[in-house]
Structure formats: C-alpha cells, structure tokens
N, C-alpha and C positions, 0 to 999 in steps of 0.2 A: 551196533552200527559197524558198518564196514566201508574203508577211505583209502583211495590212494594217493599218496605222496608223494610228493618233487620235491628234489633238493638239488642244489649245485653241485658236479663231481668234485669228491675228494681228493685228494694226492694220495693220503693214504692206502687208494684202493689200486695202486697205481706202483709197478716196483718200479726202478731209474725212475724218478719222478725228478725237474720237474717236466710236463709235456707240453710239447711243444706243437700245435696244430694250424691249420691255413686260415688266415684272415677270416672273424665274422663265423670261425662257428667254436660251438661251447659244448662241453660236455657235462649234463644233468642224468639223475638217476630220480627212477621211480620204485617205490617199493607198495606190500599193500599190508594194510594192518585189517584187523578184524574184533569182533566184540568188544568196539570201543567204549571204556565207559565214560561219564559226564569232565570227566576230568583230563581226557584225552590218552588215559593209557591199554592198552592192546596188546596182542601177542603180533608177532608181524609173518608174514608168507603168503605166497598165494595157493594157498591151502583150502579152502571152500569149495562150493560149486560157484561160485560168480566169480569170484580168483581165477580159476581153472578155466572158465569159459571166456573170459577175458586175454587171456594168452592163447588161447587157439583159434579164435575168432579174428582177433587184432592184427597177428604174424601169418599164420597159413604156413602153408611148409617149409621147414628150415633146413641149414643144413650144417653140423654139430660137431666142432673141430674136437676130437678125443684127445689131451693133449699128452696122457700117461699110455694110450695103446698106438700113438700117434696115425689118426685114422679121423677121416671124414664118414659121420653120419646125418641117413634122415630123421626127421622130429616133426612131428606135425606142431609141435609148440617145446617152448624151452623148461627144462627141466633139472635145475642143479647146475652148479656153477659152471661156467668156460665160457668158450666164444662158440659165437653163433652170426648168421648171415642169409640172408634173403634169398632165399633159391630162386635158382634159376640165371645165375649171373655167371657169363660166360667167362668174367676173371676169376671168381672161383674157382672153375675148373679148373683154371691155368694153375691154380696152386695145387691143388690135388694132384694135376700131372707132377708138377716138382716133386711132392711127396713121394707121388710113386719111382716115379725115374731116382731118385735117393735110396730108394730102399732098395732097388735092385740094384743099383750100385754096391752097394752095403753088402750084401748077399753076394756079390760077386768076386767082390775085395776076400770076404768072407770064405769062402771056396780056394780063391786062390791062394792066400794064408794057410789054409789046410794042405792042401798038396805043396805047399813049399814053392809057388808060383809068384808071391807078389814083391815088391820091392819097393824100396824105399824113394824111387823115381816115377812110383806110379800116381799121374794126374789125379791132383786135387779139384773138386768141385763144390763150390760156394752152398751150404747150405739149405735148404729153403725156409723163407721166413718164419714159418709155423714150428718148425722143427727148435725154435727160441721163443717160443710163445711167452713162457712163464719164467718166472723166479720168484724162489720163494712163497710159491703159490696166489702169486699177485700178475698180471698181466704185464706184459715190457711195453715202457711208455715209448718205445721206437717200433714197437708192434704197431699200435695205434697211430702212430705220425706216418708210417707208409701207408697204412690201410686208407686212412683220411686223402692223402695225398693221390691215391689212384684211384677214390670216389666206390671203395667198398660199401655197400651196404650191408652193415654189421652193428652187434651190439654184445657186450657181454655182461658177465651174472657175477657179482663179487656177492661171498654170505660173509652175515657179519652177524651173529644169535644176537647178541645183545640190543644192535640199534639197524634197524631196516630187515633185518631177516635176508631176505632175497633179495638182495637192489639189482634192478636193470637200468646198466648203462647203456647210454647213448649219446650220436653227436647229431642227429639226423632230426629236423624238426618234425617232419613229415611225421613220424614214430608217435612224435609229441601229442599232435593231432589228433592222431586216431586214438590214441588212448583217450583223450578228452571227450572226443564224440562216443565214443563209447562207454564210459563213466556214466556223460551224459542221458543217452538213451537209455542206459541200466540203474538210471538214480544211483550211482557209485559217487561219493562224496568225492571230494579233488581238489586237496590244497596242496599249494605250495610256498613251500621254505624256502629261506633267504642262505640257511646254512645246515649242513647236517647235526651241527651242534644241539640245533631244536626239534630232534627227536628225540622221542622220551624212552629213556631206560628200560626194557621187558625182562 
C-alpha cells in the first residue's frame, strides 16, 4: 500500500525557530510512504511511479532556489531538498533580479580589489533575501515570515531518513487541495496526523 501523510510543521525543520506567520495561516508538511504493511510501517519518499507522478502533475513548473550555487532553476516537479515556488510569479523575478544585481556587484567590488581600486568607503548594499536562505541546513524562520508576508507562493523540502523521508512544506491550503483531489482520483490513501511524533520509525 501506498499513503500520503499530513502532519503539522515542526520547529524542528525550521532554523531561528520560533516562527512567526500572518493571522489564520499554518504550516503542515506532507510526506509519502510506500509498501505499507498491516502495521503501518513503510519506507518514506516519493520514489515510485504514483510518487513521482503526483509531484508533477499537482505543481507543474517550478522554479528552484539553488542555495550552495546560489542560482534560480526550472523543475518541472521538486526534487531534493530547498525552496521551491510556483512559476510564473512576477515577485519572483523580482528576487532573481536582486540575486543578479548582487552578484555583479560582488564581481565588481571584486575586480576593483584586484587592481587596487576599491575602498573602504565603497557603498554597502543590503543583501538579498535568498542570499540567507539557510542555516545549518535548515531554512530561516524569517525567510518564511517575509515570503508569507508578500503572499509568495512557495513551499520547501526538509529530508529527515528516519521519519517522513521527503516532507513537503507548506503554508498554502490551496496546495493542500490538490493533493487531496489527487490522492483522491489516484486511490492514494491520505491521512492525517495531529503530530509528526506519530510517524513511525523506518
């Protein structure tokens, strides 16, 4: 048997925890388990073919913040941990332009270091958000409270081997939805947990 899982987001999955989000919304993770036996235990990932066609059916084209080559990619579906977000959203871009406009800066400062041009009076410029995505290989819980806050559509992928495998976070009920109808029309089992404490050990 094969089933997907709700639970309520952890803090754990969460670095600067705790988070702080806008009135009336929550954050729940789904994971997917497979060759369940009578007893409820499983290997977890979405590793199959109904795994796999459930993630690219449900999302459609993403777009896949790389956070160690620090680079926006496409994805026709998610794969491995990070952040990810609903293509086609004209704030997006807006972050990718930061990224870039940062890295030419960088390159520039860079250059002029080299030739012995830059100085210690040369204009500072603020970061862009993404460029602090993570710590500790956990997502920053103030990553999340801006994202929320200027109405990103986004969700990201924390692995855990031992309990959920692949969890997909989100704050979006919408997301919730479509996995349900989908589940649904796929006979894909679909329960949900009150705490990620009652998933079972693989």
């Amino acid at each position: 048997m094969e089933q997907l899982i709700e639970f309520p987001l952890t803090p754990y999955y969460i670095s600067s925890s705790p988070l702080t989000v806008p009135a009336g919304t929550y954050g729940y993770c789904i994971c997917y388990q497979y060759d369940v036996n009578e007893h409820g235990y499983g290997p977890y990932g979405f590793r199959t073919n109904s795994a796999k066609n459930l993630l690219s059916q449900v999302f459609g084209p993403l777009s896949y913040w790389d956070d160690t080559r620090k680079k926006m990619f496409d994805t026709e579906a998610p794969d491995g941990g990070g952040l990810y977000f609903i293509k086609g959203q004209s704030l997006v871009e807006k972050l990718e332009e930061e990224v870039v406009n940062q890295q030419r800066a960088d390159a520039l400062q860079a250059l002029k270091k080299k030739y012995g041009k830059s100085s210690s009076t040369e204009p500072t410029t603020n970061q862009p958000l993404l460029y602090h995505t993570y710590e500790d290989e956990k997502i920053r819980a103030t990553v999340i409270e801006t994202l929320l806050k200027s109405s990103y559509e986004f969700f990201f992928i924390y692995r855990d081997l031992n309990l959920g495998g692949q969890a997909l976070v989100f704050f979006s009920p919408l997301a919730r939805k479509k996995i349900r109808d989908h589940s649904k029309r796929n006979n894909i089992n679909y329960i949900a947990l009150s705490s990620a404490d009652e998933l079972k050990d693989w």
